[in-house]
C-alpha positions as CSV (number, residue, x, y, z in Angstrom):
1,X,-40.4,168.4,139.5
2,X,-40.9,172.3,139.0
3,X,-39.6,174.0,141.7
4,X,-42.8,176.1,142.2
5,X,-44.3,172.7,143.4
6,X,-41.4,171.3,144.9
7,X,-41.5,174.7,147.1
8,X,-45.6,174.7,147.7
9,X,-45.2,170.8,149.0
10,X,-42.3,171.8,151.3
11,X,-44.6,174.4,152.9
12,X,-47.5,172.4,153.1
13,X,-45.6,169.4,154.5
14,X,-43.0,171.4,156.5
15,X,-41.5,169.0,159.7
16,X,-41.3,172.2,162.1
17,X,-44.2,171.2,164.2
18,X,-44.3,174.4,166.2
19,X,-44.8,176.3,163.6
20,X,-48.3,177.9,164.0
21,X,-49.3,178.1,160.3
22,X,-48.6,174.5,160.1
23,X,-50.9,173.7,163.5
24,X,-53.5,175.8,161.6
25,X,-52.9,173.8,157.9
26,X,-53.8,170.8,160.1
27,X,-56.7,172.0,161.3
28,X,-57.8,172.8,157.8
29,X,-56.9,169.8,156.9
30,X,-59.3,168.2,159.7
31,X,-62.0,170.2,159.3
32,X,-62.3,169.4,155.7
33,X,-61.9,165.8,156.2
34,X,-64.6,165.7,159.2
35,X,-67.0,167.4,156.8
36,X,-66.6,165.2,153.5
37,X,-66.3,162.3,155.4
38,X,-70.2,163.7,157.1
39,X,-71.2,164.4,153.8
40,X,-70.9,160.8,152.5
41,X,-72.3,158.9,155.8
42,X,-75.4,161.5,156.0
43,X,-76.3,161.0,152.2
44,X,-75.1,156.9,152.4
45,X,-78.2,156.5,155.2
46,X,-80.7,158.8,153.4
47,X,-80.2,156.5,150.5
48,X,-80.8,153.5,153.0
49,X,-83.9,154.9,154.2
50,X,-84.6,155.5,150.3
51,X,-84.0,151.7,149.5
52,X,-85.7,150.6,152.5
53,X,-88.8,152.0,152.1
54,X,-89.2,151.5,148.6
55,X,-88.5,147.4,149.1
56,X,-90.8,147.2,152.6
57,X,-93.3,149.5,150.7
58,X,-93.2,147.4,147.6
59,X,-93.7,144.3,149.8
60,X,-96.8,145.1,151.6
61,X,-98.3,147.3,148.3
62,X,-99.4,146.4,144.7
63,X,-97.3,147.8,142.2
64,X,-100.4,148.2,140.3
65,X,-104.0,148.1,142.2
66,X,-107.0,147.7,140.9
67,X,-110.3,148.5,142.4
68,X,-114.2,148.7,141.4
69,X,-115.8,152.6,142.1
70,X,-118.9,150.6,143.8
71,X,-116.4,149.0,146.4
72,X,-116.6,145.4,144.8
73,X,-115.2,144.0,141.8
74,X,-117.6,141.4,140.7
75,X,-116.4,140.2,137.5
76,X,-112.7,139.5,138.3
77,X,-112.0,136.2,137.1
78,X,-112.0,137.4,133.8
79,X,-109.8,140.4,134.1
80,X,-107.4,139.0,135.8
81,X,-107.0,136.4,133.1
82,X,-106.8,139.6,130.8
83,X,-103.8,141.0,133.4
84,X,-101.5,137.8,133.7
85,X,-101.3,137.6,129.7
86,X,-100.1,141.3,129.7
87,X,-95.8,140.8,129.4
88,X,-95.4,143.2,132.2
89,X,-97.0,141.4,134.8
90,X,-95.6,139.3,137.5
91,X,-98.8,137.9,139.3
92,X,-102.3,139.0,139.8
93,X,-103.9,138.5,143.1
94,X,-107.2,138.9,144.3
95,X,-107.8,140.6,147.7
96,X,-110.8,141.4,150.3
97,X,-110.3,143.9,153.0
98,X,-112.1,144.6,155.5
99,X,-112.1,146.3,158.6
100,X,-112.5,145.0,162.6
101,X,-111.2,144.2,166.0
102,X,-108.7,141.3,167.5
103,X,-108.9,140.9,171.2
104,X,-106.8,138.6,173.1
105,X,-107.7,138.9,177.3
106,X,-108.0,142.9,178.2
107,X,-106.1,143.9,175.0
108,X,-107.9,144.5,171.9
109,X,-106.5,146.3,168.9
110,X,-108.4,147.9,165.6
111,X,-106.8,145.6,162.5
112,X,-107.3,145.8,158.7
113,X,-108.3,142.3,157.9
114,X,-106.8,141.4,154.4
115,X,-108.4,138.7,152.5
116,X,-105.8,136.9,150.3
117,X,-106.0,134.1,148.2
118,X,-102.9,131.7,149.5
119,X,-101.9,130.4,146.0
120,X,-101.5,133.3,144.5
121,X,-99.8,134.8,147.5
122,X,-97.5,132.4,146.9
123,X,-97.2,132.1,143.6
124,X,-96.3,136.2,144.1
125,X,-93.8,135.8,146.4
126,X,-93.6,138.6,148.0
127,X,-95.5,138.1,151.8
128,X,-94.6,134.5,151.9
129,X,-90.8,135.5,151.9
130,X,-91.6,137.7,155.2
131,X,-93.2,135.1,157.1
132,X,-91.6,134.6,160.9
133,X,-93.6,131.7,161.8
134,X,-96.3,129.4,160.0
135,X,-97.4,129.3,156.4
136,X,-99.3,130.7,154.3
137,X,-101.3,127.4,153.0
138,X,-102.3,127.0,156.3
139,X,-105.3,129.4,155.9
140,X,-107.4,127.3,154.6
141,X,-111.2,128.6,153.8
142,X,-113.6,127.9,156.9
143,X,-110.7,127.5,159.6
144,X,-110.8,130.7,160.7
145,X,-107.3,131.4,160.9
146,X,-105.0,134.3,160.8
147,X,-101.5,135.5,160.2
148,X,-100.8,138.8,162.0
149,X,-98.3,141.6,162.0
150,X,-95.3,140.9,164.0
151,X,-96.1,144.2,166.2
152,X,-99.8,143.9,166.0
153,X,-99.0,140.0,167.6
154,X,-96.5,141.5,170.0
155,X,-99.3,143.9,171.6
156,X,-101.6,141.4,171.6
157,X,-99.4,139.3,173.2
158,X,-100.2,136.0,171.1
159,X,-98.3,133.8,169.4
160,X,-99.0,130.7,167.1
161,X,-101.3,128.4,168.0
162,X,-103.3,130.5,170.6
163,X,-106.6,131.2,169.9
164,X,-108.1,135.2,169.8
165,X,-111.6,136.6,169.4
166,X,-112.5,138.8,166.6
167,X,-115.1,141.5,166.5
168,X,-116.9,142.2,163.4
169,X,-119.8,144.2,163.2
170,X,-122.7,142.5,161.8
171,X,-126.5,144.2,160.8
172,X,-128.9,142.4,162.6
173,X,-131.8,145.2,161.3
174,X,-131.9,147.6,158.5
175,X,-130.1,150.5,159.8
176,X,-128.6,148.6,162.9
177,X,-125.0,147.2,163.6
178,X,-124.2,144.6,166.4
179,X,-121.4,142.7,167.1
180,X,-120.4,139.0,166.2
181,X,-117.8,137.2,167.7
182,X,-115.4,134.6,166.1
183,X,-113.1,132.6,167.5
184,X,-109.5,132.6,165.4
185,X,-106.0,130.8,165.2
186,X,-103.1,132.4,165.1
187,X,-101.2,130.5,162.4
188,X,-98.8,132.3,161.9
189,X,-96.8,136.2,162.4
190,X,-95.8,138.6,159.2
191,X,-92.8,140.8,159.8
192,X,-92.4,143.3,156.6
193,X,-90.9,145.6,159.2
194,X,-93.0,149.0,158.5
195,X,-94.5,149.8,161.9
196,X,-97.6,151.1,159.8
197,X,-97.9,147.9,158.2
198,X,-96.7,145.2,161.0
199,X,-98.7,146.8,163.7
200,X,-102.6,146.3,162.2
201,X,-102.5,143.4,159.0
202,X,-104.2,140.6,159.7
203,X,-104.1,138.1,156.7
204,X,-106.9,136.1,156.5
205,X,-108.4,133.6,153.6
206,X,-109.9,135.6,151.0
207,X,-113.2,133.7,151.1
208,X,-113.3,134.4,155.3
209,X,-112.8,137.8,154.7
210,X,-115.4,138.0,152.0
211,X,-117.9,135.9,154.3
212,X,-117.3,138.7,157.1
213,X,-118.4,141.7,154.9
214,X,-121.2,139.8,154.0
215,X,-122.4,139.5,157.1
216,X,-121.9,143.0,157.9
217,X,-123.8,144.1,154.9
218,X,-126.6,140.7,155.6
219,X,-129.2,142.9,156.7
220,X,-128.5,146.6,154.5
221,X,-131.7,145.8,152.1
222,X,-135.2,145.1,153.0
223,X,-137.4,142.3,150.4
224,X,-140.8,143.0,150.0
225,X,-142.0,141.8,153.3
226,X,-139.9,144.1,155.0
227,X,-137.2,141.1,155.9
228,X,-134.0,141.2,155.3
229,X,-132.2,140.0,152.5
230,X,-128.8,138.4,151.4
231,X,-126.1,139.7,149.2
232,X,-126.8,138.3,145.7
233,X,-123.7,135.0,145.1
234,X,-122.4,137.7,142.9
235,X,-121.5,140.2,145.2
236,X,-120.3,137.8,148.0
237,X,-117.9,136.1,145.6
238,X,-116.6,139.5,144.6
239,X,-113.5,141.3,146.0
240,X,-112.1,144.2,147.0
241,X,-109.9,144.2,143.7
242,X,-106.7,143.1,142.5
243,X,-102.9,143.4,142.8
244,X,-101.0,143.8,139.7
245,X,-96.6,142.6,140.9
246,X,-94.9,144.2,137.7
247,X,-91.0,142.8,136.5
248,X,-90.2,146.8,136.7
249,X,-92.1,148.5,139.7
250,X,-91.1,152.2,138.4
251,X,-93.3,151.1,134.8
252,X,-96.5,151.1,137.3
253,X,-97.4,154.8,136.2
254,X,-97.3,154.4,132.7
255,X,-99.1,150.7,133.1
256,X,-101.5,152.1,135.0
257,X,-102.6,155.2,133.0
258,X,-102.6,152.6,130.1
259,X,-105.4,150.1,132.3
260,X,-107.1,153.2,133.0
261,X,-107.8,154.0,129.4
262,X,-108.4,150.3,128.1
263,X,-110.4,149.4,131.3
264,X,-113.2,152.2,131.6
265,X,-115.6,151.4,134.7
266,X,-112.6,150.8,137.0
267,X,-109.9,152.4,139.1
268,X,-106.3,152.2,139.2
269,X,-103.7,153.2,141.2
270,X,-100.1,152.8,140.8
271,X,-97.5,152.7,144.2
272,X,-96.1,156.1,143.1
273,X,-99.7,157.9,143.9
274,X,-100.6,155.8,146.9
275,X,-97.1,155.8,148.6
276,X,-95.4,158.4,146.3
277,X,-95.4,161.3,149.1
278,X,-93.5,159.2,151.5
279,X,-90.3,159.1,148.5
280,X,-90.3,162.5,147.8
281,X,-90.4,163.3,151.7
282,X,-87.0,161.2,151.4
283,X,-85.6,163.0,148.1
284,X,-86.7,166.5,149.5
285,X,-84.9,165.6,152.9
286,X,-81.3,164.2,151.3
287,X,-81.6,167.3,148.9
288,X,-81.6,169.8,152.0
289,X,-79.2,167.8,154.0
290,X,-76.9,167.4,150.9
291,X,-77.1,171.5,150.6
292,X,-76.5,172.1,154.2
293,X,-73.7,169.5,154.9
294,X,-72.1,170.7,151.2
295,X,-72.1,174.2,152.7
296,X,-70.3,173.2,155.7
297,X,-67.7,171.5,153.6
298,X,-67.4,174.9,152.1
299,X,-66.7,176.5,155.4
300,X,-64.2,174.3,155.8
301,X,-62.5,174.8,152.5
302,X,-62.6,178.8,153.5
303,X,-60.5,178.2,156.2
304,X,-57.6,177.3,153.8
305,X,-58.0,181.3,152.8
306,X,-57.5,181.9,156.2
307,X,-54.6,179.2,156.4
308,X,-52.9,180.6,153.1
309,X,-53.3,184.3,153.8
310,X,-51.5,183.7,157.4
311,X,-48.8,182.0,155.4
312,X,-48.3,184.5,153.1
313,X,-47.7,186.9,156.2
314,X,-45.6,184.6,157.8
315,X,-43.5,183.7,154.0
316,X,-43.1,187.8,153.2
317,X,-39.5,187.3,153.4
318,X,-39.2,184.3,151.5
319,X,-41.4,185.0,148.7
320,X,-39.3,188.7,148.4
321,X,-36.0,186.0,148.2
322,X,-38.0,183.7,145.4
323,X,-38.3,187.3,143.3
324,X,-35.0,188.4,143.8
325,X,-33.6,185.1,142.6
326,X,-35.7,186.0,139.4
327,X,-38.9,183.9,140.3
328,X,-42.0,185.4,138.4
329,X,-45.2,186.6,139.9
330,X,-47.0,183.6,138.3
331,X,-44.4,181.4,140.0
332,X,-44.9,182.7,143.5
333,X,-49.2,182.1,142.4
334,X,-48.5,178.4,141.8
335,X,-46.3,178.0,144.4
336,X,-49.2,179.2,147.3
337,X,-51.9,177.5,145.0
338,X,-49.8,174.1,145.7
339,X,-50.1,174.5,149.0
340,X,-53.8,175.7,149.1
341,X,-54.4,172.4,146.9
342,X,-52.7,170.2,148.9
343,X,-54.1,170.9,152.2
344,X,-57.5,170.3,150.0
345,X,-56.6,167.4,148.5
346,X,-55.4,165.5,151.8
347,X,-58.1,166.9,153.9
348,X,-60.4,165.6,150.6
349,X,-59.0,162.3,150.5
350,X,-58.9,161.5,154.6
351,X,-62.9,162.4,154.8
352,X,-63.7,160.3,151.8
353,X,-61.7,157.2,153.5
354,X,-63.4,157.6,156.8
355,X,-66.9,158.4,155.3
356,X,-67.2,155.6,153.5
357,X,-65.7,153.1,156.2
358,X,-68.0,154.4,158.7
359,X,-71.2,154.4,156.1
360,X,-69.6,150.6,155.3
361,X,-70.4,149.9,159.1
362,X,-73.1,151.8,160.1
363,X,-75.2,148.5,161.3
364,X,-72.1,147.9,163.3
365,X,-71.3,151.3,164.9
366,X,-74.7,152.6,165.6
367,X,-75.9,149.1,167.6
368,X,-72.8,149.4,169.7
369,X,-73.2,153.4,170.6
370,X,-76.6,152.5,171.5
371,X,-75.9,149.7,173.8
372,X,-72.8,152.2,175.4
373,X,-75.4,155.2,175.6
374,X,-78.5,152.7,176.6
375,X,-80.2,154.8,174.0
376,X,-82.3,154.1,170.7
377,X,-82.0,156.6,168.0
378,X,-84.6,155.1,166.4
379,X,-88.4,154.3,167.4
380,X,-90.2,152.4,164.6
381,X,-93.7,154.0,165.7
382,X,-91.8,157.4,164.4
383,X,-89.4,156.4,161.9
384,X,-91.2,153.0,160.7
385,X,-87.6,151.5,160.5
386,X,-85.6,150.7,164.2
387,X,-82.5,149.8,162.1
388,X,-80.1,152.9,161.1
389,X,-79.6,151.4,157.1
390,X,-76.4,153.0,154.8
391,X,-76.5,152.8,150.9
392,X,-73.4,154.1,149.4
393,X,-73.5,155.4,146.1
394,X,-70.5,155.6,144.1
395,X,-72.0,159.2,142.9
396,X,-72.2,160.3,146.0
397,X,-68.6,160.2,146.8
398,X,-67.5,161.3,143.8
399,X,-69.5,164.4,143.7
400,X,-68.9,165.0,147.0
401,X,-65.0,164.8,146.5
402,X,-65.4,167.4,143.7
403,X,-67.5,169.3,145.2
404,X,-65.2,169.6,147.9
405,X,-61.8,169.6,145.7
406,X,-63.6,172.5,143.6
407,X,-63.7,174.8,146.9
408,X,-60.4,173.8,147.9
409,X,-58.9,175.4,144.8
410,X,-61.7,178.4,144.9
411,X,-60.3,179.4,148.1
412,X,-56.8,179.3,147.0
413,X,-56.9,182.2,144.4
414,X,-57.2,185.0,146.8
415,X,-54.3,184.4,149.1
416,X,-52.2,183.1,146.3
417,X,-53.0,186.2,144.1
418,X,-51.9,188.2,147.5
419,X,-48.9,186.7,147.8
420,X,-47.7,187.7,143.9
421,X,-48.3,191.0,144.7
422,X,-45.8,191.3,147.5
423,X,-43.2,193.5,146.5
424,X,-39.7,192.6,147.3
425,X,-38.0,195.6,148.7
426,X,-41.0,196.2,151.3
427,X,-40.4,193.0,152.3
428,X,-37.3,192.8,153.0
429,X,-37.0,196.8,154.5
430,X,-37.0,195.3,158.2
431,X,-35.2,192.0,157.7
């Protein structure tokens, strides 16, 4: 072992506990440590929030959606015939939404009724996998039943099987709205777990849904005598339009723009336009905290300046002995560099082993603080998620570990460059 890093370990490792340098080496040592290992947890959970969102969001949104301008996709059959044959696509489902309002005793709630055709639900796979109770088969056209959002269903205080009235407004004269009543089963409760999604869906039949909007619209033109006349078949077969379920979600831009050019007359939207904002909100937010939490792990890697330029105060006499004995300037440089290094490398190493072991059991540690404190951290009305999630990313650590290790050797030069320029004799004038 070269005796310049024999010597720099022996300093940095040094048994005489009451040695103040020491205490404050330790303390370097613990500060970087507490701030790699925040580093990792912080940017571990942003990318659980990340993941989160983007699976819940994908559940409850087309990859690919496809609507008329006019509101109503007549001639759908046909496209969607077009879409399924496409190599990209997954499943093509046909939806009606409309709007109105459950009401179950003195509670009543405003609710996006979504039409949805069972099958192809199914065959999708993507709501059916989220379902709490009941089935999705069980809506069955002219039944009147509904499968509602696990929060929407909590305020309404229902569950399945009971029976809930729903108000949809209805034109009973050109110009005029009135309301209708229908009586509905519960058949079931949705949990995606996005408070914006679980608290107003109401899954419906598709042909239900598409019944309701007719009525609502029954009475929006006049015939010749003045009375009122029906939607043509046409329009009250139509839909709302479709959702495209790709094998690749992140190819939904480039699909889309593609359906866009080869489909003129309708509208598409990919999940990156309609729920895009809510990712880059995420990226933008671990791209701050990564910046702020990196500069506090360079704080902490400064204090090995302070650490190293006490020691070469407190090492005057030996590093005057070292040049005596014929040790070189460059020598007496590695020799505090080791020692800067080290207290890096070990405060490095500790804060990457308790970062990820903490971001490894997040869902464990934050339930059990909360229940200790009797306090939530998280609301799902604010946050849309009540769970604290942790994705660790092998990058993460190791960028953070170099990140960290590069300012641990940064803040070595200065001291070490200060202690090869002590000069011997000075040094040793009042020894």
């Amino acid at each position: 072992m070269p005796y310049e890093l024999f010597v720099g370990l022996r300093y940095t490792l040094t048994r005489r506990h009451d040695n103040f340098v020491s205490t404050i080496s330790v303390i370097s040592m613990a500060g970087i440590a507490l701030s790699v290992a925040a580093l990792i947890v912080v940017l571990s959970v942003v990318n659980g929030f990340e993941r989160e969102f983007r699976e819940r969001i994908l559940t409850a949104t087309a990859h690919v959606q496809i609507n008329a301008p006019s509101g109503l996709l007549t001639d759908w059959e046909a496209l969607a015939t077009r879409l399924r044959a496409l190599p990209d696509v997954v499943s093509v489902e046909p939806y009606v939404d409309a709007q109105a309002m459950l009401s179950s005793g003195s509670v009543a709630r405003g609710v996006l009724l979504h039409g949805i055709d069972p099958e192809a639900d199914a065959a999708g796979g993507h709501l059916a996998a989220h379902l709490r109770a009941g089935r999705l088969d069980a809506l069955v056209p002219g039944q009147w039943r509904v499968i509602l959002g696990a929060d929407l269903a909590r305020a309404l205080g229902v569950a399945t099987g009971d029976r809930i009235a729903l108000v949809s407004p209805q034109s009973s004269a050109p110009g005029r709205m009135a309301p209708r009543l229908h009586d509905l089963e519960v058949a079931g409760v949705v949990a995606v777990g996005l408070y914006q999604f679980d608290s107003v869906i109401a899954l419906m039949n598709r042909q239900d849904v598409s019944a309701l909007r007719a009525e609502s619209g029954a009475a929006e033109r006049e015939g010749p005598d003045g009375q009122a006349v029906l939607p043509a078949t046409s329009e009250r077969s139509g839909v709302s339009g479709l959702r495209l379920r790709l094998r690749d979600p992140f190819a939904a831009p480039a699909l889309a723009d593609d359906l866009a050019r080869r489909l003129p007359g309708v509208a598409t939207s990919p999940w990156t336009r309609t729920q895009g904002n809510l990712f880059q909100a995420v990226r933008t937010s671990k791209a701050m905290l990564a910046l702020i939490l990196a500069l506090i792990v360079g704080v902490a890697a400064f204090n090995i300046v302070a650490t190293l330029v006490m020691a070469v105060i407190d090492k005057e006499a030996d590093i005057a002995i070292l040049r005596t004995l014929g040790a070189s300037r460059g020598a007496v440089l590695r020799i505090f560099m080791t020692q800067g290094v080290m207290i890096g490398l070990i405060g490095t190493l500790a804060g990457a082993v308790l970062g990820v072991g903490v971001a490894l059991n997040v869902d464990v540690i934050v339930p059990t603080i909360e229940r200790l404190i009797g306090f939530r951290f998280l609301s799902a009305e604010v946050y849309q998620i009540a769970e604290l999630p942790s994705a660790l990313h092998a990058r993460d650590i190791a960028l953070t570990v170099m990140a960290s290790l590069g300012l641990s050797f940064l803040a070595t030069l200065y001291p070490s460059w200060r202690a090869s320029q002590v000069a011997p004799a000075q040094a040793l004038r009042d020894e």
